[in-house]
C-alpha positions as CSV (number, residue, x, y, z in Angstrom):
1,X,0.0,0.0,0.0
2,X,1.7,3.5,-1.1
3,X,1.8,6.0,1.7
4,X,1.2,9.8,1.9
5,X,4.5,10.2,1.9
6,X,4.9,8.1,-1.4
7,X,1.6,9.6,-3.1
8,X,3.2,13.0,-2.3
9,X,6.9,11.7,-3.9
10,X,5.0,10.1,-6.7
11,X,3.6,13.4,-7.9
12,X,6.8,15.3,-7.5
13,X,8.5,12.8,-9.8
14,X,5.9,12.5,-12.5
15,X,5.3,16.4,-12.5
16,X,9.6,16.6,-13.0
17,X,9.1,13.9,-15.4
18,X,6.5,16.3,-17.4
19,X,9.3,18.8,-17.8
20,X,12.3,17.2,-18.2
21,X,10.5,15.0,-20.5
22,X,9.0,17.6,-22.8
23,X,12.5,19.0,-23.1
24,X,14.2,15.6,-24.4
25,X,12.1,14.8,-26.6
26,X,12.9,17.2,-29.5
27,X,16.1,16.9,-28.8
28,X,16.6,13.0,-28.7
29,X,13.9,11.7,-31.5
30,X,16.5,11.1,-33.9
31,X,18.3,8.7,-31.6
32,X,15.2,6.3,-32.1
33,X,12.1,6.4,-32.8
34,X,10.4,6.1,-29.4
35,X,12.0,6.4,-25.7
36,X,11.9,3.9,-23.1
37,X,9.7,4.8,-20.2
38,X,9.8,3.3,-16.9
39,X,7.9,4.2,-13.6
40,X,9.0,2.5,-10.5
41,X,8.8,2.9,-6.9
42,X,12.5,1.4,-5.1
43,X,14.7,2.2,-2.5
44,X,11.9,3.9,-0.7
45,X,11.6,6.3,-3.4
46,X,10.4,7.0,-7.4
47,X,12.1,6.2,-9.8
48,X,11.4,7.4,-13.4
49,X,13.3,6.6,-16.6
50,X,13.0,8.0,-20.4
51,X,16.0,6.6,-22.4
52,X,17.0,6.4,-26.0
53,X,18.3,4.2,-28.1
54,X,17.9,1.0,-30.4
55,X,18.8,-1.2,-26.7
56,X,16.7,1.2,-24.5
57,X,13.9,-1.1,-23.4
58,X,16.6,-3.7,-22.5
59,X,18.6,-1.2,-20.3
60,X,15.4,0.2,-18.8
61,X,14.4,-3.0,-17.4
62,X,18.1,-4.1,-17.0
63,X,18.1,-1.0,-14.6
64,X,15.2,-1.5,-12.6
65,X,16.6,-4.9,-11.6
66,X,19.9,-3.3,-11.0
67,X,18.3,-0.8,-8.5
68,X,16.1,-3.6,-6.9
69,X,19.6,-6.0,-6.4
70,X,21.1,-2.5,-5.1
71,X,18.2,-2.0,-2.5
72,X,18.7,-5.7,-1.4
73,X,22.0,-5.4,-0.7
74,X,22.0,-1.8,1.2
75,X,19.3,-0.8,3.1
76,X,18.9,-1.2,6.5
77,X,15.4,-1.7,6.3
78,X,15.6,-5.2,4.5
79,X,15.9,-8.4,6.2
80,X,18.8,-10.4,5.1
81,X,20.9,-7.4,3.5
82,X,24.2,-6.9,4.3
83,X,23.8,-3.8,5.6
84,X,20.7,-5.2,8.3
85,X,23.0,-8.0,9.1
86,X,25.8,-5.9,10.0
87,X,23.5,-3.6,12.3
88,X,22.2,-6.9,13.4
89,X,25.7,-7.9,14.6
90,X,26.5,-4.8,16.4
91,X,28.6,-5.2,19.4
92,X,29.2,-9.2,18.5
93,X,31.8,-9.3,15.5
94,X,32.7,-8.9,12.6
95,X,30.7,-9.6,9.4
96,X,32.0,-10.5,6.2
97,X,31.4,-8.4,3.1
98,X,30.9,-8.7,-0.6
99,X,33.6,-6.6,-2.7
100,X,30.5,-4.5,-3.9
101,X,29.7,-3.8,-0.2
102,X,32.6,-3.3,1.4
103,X,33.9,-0.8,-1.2
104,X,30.9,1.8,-0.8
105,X,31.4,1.0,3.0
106,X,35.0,1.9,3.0
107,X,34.3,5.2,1.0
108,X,31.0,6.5,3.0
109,X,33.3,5.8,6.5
110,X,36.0,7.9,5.0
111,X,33.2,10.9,3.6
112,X,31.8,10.8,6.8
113,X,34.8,11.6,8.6
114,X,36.0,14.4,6.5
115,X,32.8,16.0,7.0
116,X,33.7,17.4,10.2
117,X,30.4,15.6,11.8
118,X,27.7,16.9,9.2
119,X,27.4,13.9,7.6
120,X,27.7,10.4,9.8
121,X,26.6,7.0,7.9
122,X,25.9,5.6,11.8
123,X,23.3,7.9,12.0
124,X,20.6,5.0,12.0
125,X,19.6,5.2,15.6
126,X,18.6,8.7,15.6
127,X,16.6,7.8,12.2
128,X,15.0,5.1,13.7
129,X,14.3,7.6,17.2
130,X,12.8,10.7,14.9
131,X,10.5,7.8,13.2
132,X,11.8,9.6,9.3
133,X,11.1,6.9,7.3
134,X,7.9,5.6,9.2
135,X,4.5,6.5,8.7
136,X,4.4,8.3,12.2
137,X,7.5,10.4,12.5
138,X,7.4,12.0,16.4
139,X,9.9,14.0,17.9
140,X,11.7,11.9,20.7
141,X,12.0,12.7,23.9
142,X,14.9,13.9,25.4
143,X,15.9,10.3,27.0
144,X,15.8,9.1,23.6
145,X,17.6,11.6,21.8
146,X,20.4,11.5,24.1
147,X,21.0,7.1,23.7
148,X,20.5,7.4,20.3
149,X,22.7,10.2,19.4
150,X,25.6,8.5,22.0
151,X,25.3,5.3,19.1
152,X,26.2,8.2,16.5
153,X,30.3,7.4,16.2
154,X,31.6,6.5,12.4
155,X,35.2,6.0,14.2
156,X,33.1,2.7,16.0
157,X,32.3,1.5,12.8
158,X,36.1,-0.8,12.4
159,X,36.8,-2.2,8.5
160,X,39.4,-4.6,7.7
161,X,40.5,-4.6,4.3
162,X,42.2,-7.8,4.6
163,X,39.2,-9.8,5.8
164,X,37.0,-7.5,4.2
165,X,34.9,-7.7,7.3
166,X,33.2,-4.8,8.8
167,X,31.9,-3.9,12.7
168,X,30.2,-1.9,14.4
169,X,31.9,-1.9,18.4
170,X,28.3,-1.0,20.6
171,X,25.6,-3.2,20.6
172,X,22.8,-0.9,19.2
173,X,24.9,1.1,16.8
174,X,23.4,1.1,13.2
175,X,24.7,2.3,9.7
176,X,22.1,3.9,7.1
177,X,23.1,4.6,3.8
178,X,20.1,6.5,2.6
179,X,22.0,9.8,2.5
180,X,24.3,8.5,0.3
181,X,23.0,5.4,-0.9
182,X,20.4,7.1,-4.1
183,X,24.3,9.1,-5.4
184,X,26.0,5.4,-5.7
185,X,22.8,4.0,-7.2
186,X,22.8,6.6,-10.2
187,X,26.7,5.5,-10.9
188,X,25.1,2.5,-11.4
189,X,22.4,3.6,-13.9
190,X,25.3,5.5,-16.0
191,X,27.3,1.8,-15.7
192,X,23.9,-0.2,-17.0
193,X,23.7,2.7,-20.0
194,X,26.9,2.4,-21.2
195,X,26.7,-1.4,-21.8
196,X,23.7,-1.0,-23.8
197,X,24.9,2.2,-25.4
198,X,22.2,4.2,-24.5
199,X,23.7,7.9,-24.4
200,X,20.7,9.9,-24.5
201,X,18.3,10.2,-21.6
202,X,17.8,10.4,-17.9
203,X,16.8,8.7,-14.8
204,X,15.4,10.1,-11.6
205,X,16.2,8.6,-8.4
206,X,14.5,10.4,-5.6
207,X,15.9,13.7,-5.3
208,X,18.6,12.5,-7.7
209,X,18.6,13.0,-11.6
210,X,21.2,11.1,-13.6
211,X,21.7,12.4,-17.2
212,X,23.3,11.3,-20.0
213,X,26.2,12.6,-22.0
214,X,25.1,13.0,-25.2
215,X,24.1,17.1,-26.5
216,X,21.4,16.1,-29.0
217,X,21.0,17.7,-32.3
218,X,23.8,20.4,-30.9
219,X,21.4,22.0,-29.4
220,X,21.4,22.7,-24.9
221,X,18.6,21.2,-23.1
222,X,17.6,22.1,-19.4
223,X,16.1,20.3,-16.4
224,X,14.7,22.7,-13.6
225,X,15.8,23.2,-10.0
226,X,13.0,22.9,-7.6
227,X,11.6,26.0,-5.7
228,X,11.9,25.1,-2.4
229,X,8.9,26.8,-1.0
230,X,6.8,26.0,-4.2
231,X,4.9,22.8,-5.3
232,X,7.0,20.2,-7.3
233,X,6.0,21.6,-10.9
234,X,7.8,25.0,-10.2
235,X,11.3,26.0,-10.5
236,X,13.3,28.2,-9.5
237,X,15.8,27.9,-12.5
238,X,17.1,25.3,-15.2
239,X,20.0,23.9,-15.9
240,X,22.3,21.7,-18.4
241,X,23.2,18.4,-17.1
242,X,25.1,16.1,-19.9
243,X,26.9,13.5,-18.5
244,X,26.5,14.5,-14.8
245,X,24.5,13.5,-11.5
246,X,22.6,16.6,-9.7
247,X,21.8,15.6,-6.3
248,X,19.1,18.1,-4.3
249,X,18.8,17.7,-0.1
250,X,16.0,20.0,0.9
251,X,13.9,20.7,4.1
252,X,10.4,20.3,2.2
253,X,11.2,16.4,0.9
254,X,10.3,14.8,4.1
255,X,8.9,16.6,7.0
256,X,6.2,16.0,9.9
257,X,4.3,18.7,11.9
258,X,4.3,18.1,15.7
259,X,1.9,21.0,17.7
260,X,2.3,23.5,15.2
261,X,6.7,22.8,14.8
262,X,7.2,21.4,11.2
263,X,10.0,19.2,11.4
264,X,12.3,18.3,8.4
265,X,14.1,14.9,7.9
266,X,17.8,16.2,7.8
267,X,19.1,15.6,10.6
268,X,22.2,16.9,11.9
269,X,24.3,14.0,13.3
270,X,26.2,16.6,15.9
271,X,22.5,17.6,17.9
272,X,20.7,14.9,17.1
273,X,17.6,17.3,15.8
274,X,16.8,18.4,12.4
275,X,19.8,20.8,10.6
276,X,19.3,23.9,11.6
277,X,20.5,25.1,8.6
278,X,20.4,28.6,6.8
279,X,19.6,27.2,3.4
280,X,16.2,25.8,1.6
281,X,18.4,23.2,-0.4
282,X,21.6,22.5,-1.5
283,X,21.9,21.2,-5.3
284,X,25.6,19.5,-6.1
285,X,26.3,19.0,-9.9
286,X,29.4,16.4,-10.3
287,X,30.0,13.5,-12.2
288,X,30.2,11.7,-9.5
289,X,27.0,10.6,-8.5
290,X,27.9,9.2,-4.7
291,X,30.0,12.4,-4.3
292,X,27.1,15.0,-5.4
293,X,24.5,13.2,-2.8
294,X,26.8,12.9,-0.1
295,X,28.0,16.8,-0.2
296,X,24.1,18.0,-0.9
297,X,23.1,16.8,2.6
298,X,26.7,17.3,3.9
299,X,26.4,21.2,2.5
300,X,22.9,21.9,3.5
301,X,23.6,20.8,6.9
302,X,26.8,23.2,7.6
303,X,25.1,25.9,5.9
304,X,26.0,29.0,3.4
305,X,29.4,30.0,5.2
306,X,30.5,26.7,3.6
307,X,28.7,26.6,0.5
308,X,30.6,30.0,-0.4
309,X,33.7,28.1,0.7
310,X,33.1,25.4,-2.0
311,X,31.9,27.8,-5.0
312,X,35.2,27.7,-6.7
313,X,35.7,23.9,-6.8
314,X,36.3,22.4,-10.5
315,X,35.0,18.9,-9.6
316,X,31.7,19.6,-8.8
317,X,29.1,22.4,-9.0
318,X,26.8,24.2,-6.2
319,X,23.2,25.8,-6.6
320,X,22.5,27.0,-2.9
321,X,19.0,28.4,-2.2
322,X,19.5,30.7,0.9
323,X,16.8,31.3,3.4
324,X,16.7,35.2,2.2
325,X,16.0,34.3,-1.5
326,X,19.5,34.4,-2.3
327,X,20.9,31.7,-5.0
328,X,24.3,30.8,-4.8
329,X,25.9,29.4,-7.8
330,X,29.1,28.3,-8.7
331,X,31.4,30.4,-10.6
332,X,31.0,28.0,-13.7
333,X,27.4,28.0,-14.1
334,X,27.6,32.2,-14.9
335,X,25.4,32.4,-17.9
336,X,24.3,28.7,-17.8
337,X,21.3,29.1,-15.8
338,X,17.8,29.9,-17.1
339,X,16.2,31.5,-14.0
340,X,12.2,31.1,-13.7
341,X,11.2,34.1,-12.7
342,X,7.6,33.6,-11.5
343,X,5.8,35.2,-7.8
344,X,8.8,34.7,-5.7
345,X,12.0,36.8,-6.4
346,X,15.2,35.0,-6.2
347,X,18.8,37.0,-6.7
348,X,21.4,34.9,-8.0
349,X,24.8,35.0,-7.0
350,X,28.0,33.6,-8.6
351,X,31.0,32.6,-6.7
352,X,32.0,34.2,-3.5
353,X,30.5,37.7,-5.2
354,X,27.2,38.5,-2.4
């Protein structure tokens, strides 16, 4: 039975879907005759596919099994994975690991800890306190914020590359990977596409879309960048995405009002509570799909002092929505951006330029 929660995520994506689409259509007809479209609903979220090409039903489906063995494998919330079985172990010993596994295990640890403590992939027990992924999210009290933040410690989470084992030290610690877990999944899509050599389309993951590299007919086509305090059909500007992953974190994708408090589903591993951040949403452009998902929540929960920090980076790109209307951009994207006008004014700001 599909939630509120997944009625509301379903719309989002199909009303995206109604854009993007109608953009890549022109421009990709000429690859073949017809796209591939696929609507599915995995890893907790939708997922929506258009690709081109003479193999495109083949990688469409090809995908959708891809995602569903990707889900099996990594999330916490299905018996049997190997992420479930290591939380199960907690505290006992080590578990062994598939190469697959252990790889994205190894990197998330080693994100996490440069993060400075925005980002923590043992944040499970205080997802599982704040109820995020439930269909009753309450805010816990403060017994229970304080145990399940004291399980929060990536440093207890011990991997040994030799065995290729992994542990967690305290009984009761947990990993999640759904903050970084939809960025790794749309590396996977762009794998899947190239084997079929599909090089014109795009898949949405959640708040993830993954596009393909080809330009078609020469010509630069645009997907939009939600407006955080709009519905999911308006935007706040557009953008080119050949051959990259955009990743979005935002207060409005999941939240839960609690006598008259709205309470958003980013949490911020140092409190315990939802990131009291300064920004509406964080947008990270990179080729590198696990990277751009993993510094969109990372970003949005340190705020704008260190968004303007990362404007000038060259391997990935930032569009910042401030909580003053204020969009900050990354250098490169100066003249690449089709703002939306529309009721709400939005000033956009390149680089470290305010």
């Amino acid at each position: 039975m599909i939630t509120q929660n997944q009625r509301r995520l379903l719309a989002a994506m199909l009303a995206a879907a109604g854009i993007a689409g109608g953009l890549w259509l022109a421009g990709c007809y000429r690859k073949a005759n017809t796209p591939a479209i696929s609507t599915d609903f995995i890893m907790d979220t939708i997922i929506e596919q258009k690709l081109y090409g003479q193999q495109a039903e083949t990688a469409v489906q090809e995908i959708s099994a891809e995602l569903r063995d990707f889900e099996a494998l990594f999330s916490m919330y299905v018996e049997g994975s190997a992420i479930s079985s290591l939380n199960q172990a907690a505290g006992e010993e080590p578990v062994k690991l598939s190469d697959q596994v252990y790889q994205l295990l190894k990197r998330s640890k080693g994100l996490s800890q440069q993060s400075g403590g925005a980002f923590d992939i043992t944040i499970a027990p205080l997802t599982k306190a704040w109820g995020i992924t439930s269909n009753n999210p309450s805010v816990p009290t403060e017994a229970e914020l304080a145990a399940a933040k004291s399980l929060v410690d990536v440093d207890k989470l011990v991997l040994d590359d030799e065995a290729q084992s992994a542990q967690l030290l305290e009984k009761g610690q947990a990993v999640d990977l759904g903050g970084i877990a939809k960025g790794a999944a749309c590396d996977i899509v762009r794998q899947v596409a190239e084997q079929y050599d599909i090089t014109c389309g795009y898949v949405s993951i959640g708040g993830n879309m993954v596009v393909l590299e080809n330009k078609p007919l020469g010509r630069d086509f645009y997907f939009g960048v939600r407006d955080p305090e709009g519905d999911a059909s308006q935007s706040i500007c557009a953008v080119t995405l050949y051959g990259k992953t955009m990743a979005t974190t935002g207060g409005y994708e999941r939240f839960f009002e609690e006598n008259g408090v709205v309470y958003h589903h980013v949490l911020d591993p140092e409190t315990g509570w939802p990131a009291d951040s300064d920004l509406l949403s964080v947008s990270v452009i990179s080729e590198d799909g696990l990277l751009a998902d993993f510094l969109s929540t990372t970003l949005f929960v340190l705020g704008k002092d260190a968004v303007l920090s990362c404007l000038e980076r060259s391997d990935f790109q930032i569009i910042a929505v401030g909580e003053d209307h204020t969009v900050y951009c990354s250098s490169s994207l100066e003249g690449k951006l089709l703002p939306s006008g529309g009721d709400t004014a939005y000033r956009f700001v390149y680089g470290e330029r305010q």
